[in-house]
N, C-alpha and C positions, 0 to 999 in steps of 0.2 A: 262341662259346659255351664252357661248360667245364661238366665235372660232377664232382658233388661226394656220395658216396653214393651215387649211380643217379638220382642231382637234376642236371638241365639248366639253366644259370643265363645268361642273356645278360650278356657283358664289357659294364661299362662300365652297368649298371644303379644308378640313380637310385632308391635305394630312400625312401621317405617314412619310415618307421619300421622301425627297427632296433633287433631285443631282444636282449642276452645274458642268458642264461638260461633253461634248459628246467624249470623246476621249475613248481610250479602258477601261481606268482606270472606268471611270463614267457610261458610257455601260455597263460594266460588272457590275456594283455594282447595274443597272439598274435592270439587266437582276436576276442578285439576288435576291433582295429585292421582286420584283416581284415574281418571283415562288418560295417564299417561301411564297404570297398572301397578303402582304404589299402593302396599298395604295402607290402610286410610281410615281412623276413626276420626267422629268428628262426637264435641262433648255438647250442649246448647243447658246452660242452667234453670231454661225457663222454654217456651215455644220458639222455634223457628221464627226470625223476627218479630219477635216481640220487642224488642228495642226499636232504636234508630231509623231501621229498615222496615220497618211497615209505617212510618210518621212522614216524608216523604213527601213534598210539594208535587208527585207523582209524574215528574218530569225525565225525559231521556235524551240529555242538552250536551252542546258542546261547553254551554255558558257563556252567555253574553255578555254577561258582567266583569268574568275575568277578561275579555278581549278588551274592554275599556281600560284592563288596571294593566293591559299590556303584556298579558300573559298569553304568549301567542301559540308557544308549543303545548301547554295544559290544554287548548283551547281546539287545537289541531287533531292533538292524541285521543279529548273525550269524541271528534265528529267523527272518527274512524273508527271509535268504539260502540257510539249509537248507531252505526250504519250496520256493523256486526249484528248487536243485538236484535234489531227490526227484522234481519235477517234470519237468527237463530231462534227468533221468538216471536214470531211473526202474530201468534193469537193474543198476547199481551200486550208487542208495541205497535204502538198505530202513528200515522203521522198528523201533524195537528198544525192549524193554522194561528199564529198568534198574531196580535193585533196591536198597535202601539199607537195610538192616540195622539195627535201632534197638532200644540196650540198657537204655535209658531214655525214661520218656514223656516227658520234655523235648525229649528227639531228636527223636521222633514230633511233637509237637508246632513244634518250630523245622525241620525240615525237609518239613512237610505245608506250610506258608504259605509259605516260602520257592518250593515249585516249584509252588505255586496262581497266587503272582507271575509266576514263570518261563512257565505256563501263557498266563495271562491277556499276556502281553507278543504271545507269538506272534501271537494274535488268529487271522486266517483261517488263519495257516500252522499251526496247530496239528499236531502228530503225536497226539494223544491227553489223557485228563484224567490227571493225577496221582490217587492214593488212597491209604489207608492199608489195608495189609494184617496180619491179626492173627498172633499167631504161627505158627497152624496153615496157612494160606493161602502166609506166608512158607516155611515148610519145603516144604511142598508146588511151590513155585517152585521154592527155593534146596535142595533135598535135603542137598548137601553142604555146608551152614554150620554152624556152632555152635552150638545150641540153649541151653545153661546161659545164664538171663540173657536171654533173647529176649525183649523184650515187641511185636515185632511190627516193620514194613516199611513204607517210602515207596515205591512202584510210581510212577515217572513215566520219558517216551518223549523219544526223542532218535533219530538216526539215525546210521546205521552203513554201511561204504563200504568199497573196495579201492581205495586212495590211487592207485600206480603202476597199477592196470587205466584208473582216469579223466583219469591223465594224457596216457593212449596215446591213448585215445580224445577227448580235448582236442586232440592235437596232429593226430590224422586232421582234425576238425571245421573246425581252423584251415586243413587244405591245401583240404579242399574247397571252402572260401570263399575260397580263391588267398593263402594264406601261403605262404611256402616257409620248411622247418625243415629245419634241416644238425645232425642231433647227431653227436658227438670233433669238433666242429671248435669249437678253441680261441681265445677273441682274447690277440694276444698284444702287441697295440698298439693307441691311437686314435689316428688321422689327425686332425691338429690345422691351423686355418688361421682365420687372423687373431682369434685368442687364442679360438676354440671346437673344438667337437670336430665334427668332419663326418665321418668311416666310423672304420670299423675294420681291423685285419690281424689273419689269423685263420692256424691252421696246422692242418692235417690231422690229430689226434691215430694215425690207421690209418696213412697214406701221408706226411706228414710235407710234404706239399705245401701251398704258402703261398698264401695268396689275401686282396685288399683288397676292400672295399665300403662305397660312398660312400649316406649317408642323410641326410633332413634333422634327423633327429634320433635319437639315440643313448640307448633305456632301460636300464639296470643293476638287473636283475633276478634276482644270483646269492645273494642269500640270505647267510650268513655269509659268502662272498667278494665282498661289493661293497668292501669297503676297499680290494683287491685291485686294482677296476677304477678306484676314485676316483684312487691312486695313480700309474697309468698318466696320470692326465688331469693330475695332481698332486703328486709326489712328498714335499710336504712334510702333507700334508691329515692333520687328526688321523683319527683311527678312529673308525668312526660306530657301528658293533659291535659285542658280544664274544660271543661263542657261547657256546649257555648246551644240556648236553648232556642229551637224554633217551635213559632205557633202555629195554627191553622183552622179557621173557622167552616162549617159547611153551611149554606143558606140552601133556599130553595130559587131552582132555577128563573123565576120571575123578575129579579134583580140582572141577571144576564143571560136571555133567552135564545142562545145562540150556538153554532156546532163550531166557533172560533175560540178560542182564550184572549183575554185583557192581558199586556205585557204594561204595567205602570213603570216607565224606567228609571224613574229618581223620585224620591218619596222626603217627607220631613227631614228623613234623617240617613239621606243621600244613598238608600237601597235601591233594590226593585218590589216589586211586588204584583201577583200572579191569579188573576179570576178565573181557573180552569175548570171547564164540564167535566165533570165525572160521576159514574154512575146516575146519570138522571139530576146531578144533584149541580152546584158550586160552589167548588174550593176555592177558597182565597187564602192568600199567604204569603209571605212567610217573614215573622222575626227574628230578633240574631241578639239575644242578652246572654251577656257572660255569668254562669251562676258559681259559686260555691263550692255546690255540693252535684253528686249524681243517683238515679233511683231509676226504677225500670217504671215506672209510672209518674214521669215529672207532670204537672197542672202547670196550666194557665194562668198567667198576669192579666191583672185589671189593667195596667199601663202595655200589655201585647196586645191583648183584646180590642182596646181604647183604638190601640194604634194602625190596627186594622180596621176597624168599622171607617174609624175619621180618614182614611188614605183611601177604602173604596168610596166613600160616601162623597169624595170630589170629585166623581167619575160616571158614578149609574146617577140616574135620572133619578131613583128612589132610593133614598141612603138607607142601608142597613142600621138596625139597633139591636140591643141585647136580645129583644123578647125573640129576633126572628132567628138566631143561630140552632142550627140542630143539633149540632156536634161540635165540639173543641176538642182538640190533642195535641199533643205539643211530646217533639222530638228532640235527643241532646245529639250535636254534631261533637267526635271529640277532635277540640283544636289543640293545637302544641303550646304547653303550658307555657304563659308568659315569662320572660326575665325578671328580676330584682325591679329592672331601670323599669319595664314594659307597663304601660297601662293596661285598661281593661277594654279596649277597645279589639272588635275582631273583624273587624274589613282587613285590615291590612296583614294578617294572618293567613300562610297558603292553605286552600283546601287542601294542596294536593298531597299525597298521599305521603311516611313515614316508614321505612322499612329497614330494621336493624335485629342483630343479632346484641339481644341484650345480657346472656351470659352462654355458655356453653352448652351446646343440647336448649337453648330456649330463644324462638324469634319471636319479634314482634314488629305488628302490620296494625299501621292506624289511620287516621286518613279519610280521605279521595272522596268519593261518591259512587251513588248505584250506577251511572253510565258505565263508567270505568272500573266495574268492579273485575272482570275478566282479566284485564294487563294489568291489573292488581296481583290480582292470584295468580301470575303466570310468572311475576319477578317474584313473587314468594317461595311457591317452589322450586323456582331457579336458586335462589338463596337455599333454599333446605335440601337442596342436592348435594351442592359445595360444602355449606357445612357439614352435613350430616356423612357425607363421603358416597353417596348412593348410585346407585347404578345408574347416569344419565341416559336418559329418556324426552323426545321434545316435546312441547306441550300441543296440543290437538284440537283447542279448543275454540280456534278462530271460525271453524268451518262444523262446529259437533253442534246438532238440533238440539234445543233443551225438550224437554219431556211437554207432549203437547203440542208441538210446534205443527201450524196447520195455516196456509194461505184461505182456506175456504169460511167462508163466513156469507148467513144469510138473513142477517143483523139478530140472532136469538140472542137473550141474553146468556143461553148458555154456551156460546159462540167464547168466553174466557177460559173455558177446559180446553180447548184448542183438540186434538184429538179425540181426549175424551168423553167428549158430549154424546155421542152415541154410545157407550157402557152408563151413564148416566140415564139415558134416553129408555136403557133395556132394563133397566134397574125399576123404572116407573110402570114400566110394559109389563114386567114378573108378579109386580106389586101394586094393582091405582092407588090404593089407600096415600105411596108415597109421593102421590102428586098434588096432593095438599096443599094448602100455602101456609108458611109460619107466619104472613103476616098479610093483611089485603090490601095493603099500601106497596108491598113490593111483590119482586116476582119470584120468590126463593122459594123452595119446597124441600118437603120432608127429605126427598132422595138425594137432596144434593149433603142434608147432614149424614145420612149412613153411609154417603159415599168417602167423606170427608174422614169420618172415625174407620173406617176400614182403608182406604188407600192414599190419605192424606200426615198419616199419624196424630191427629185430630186428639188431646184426653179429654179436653175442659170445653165449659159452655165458652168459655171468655175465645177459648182455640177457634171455633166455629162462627161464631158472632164477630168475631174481632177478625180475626187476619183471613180467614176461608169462603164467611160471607160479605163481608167487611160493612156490615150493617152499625156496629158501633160507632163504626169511625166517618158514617153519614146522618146517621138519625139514633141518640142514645135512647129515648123516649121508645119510637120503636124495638128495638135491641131488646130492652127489660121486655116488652111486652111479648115477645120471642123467646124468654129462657125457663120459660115453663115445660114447652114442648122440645125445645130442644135437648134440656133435661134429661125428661121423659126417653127420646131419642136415644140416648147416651146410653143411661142405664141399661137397656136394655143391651143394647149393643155389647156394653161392658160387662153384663150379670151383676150390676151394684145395685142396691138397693134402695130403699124409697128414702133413708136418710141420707146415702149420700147425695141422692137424684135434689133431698130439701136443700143437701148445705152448697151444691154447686148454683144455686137458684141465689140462693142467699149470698155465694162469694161472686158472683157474676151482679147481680145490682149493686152491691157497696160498689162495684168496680166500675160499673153504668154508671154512677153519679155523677161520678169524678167527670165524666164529659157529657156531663150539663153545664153551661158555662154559669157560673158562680163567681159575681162580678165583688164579693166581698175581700178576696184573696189579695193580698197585697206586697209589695213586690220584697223582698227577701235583701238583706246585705249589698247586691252589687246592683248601679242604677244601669238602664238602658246606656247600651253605647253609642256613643256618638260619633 
């Protein structure tokens, strides 16, 4: 036996399916494999969404946008996939009203049919009817938008989510149907034998300790790093990717004070762009530049940043500036690497999703979005059954609650544990000291980190601040001023000691920095697409 994490793994296990990848894509394929009773490891180099999948314009859409570029089955497939999800995850997805701003009746008119379509596609998964609201109606929504010029509003429903909270709760749902998930633990080889790929080596990102595991089939599920794993299988294999980078600023809610979202539908540079409440706060977003290179911490552009302030600032009543952002982050989407002939342009690039068998004993799944990650992972293991020859089995996952799943809600904010809110509740009840606040601007307390490091697989300050309370990814100022006690927290929980308690303190603000927005960064090799 050996453990890995506080994970017990028998030597010498004959895994059927083997994911790299913690992000939704691999979770779910996780969560799959598994309740359909496949042996199931899953590998994550770093935490459970830490990539892509905690970055997230925090949306659960059919996509509006593709139904303009004509893409009507993408568009059909993701409303029956959010209707699932609201369903299975009822304490994370909510439904949300957006609001589209229209300064001409042509608007009004080309965007009222447009999401009557969008309407009509959903069918039963409906979140609600689209309508036309008249000017007075629209300000009474949108208090803080623009008035000169208004001739009135498109009101249509989509839904709205906390990306990294349904990942954690994705990767509980997978252990309790008998997955086992190892997140820092890194592959950093495929075991190859008779020209396919049969396991992996894998190395401890914490402890630095090396470990192999033999499967009959090997998924590649890390998102802009699958070139990375084809490579391993391949060293000569062209690139099947190029990361294409979104940003996202959070202000405070004073610029749009309201329980609606801003849908901006064409922007400078013929996008959309998205002012959604969340957490108390406001998201705005999102950009689309082609970069280079990939990293599990890409930063913000002066010309993303730019690009957002100036496209909200023709909208709210009071235009945002640098000083007022709280938080920046910025996500790589991985798109299918251009041709020779292909510019660098990525609108005309399909989201949707890439699944192929790239050598024998190795898939890979690249792609799609968080709506759709479930009929993601459901052709994947359909594909790893065939290939791998395995005992079919149908997948179950249309109608399987994820971990937490709870219609009750009596607007607490700990109402996002969906079940769990009462073991949290009892947690505080054992112990008052952990009803503390980490901070007195927010509502978060001591019990929700020792809940998170015992039943969330929580190791680091960055794990708890960043994707569990997601207090980084709203206010970095606050965050730092949080990772003292959370520290504290830690160590103890862990038995480490007072230097590792300093250097998690220490690698958690270098890392807080970085989302301070730091308007001196300047944009890299490829320019904004056009």
């Amino acid at each position: 036996m050996m453990r890995i994490h506080n994970t017990v793994i028998p030597e010498n296990t004959q895994w059927d399916i083997i994911i790299i990848g913690g992000g939704a894509t691999g979770l779910g394929t996780a969560l799959d494999a598994a309740s359909r009773g496949y042996k199931t490891l899953l590998v994550e180099q770093s935490d459970f969404a830490k990539g892509t999948s905690s970055r997230s314009t925090k949306l659960v859409h059919g996509g509006v946008r593709y139904l303009a570029q004509g893409d009507i089955g993408l568009v059909k497939h993701a409303l029956q996939e959010r209707g699932l999800l609201q369903k299975n995850a009822a304490h994370l997805v909510s439904k949300e009203e957006f609001i589209i701003p229209c300064y001409s009746w042509f608007s009004i008119l080309k965007y009222l049919t447009g999401l009557t379509i969008y309407d009509w596609l959903a069918g039963k998964y409906s979140f609600g009817k689209s309508k036309y609201l008249n000017k007075k109606e629209t300000l009474e929504a949108l208090p803080e938008i623009k008035s000169k010029g208004l001739k009135g509003a498109i009101s249509y429903f989509d839904g709205k989510f906390d990306d990294a909270r349904l990942a954690i709760n994705i990767a509980q749902t997978a252990i309790e149907n008998g997955a086992t998930l190892l997140n820092y633990t890194k592959v950093v080889a495929l075991q190859k034998s008779n020209n396919g790929i049969v396991g992996i080596e894998t190395e401890d990102t914490l402890t630095g300790n090396r470990a192999k595991f033999n499967g009959k089939v090997i998924i590649n599920a890390t998102g802009v790093f699958v070139d990375d794993i084809l490579k391993m299988s391949n060293p000569e294999s062209k690139n099947m990717v190029r990361p294409s980078q979104g940003v996202h600023i959070v202000l405070d809610r004073k610029f749009l004070n309201s329980e609606s979202a801003l849908m901006i539908p064409k922007t400078s540079d013929g996008r959309v762009l998205f002012a959604v409440p969340w957490h108390k706060h406001l998201l705005v977003g999102t950009t689309d530049t082609p970069l280079d290179e990939h990293s599990l911490e890409p930063r913000a552009l002066k010309e993303e940043v730019d690009f957002i302030l100036n496209t909200a600032g023709e909208y709210f009543n009071q235009k945002p500036t640098e000083k007022d952002i709280l938080s920046v982050f910025s996500g790589l989407r991985p798109l299918a690497a251009p041709s020779k002939s292909g510019g660098s342009s990525t609108k005309e690039i399909s989201r949707d999703h890439k699944l192929m068998v790239s050598t024998k004993g190795l898939i890979t799944i690249t792609g799609g979005k968080w709506t759709t990650y479930r009929r993601m992972a459901e052709e994947t293991v359909d594909l790893a059954i065939a290939h791998a020859n395995l005992n079919a089995k149908p997948c179950v996952t249309k109608n399987l609650k994820i971990h937490g799943c709870t219609d009750f809600s009596d607007n607490n904010y700990l109402d996002i544990y969906g079940s769990d809110r009462p073991k949290i509740e009892a947690l505080m009840a054992e112990n008052p000291d952990l009803t503390e606040l980490l901070h007195p601007h927010f509502p978060y307390n001591k019990a929700e980190v020792v809940w998170a490091i015992r039943n969330e697989m929580a190791e680091t300050v960055e794990d708890i601040l960043s994707r569990r309370l997601r207090v980084l990814f709203i206010d970095a100022h606050a965050a730092m001023e949080m990772s003292k006690s959370v520290a504290s927290i830690l160590a103890k929980e862990l038995q480490a000691d007072k230097n590792w308690e300093a250097n998690q303190v220490e690698i958690f603000n270098n890392l807080a920095s970085g989302y301070i927005y730091q308007p001196d960064l300047k944009l890299p090799k490829v320019a904004l697409a056009k």
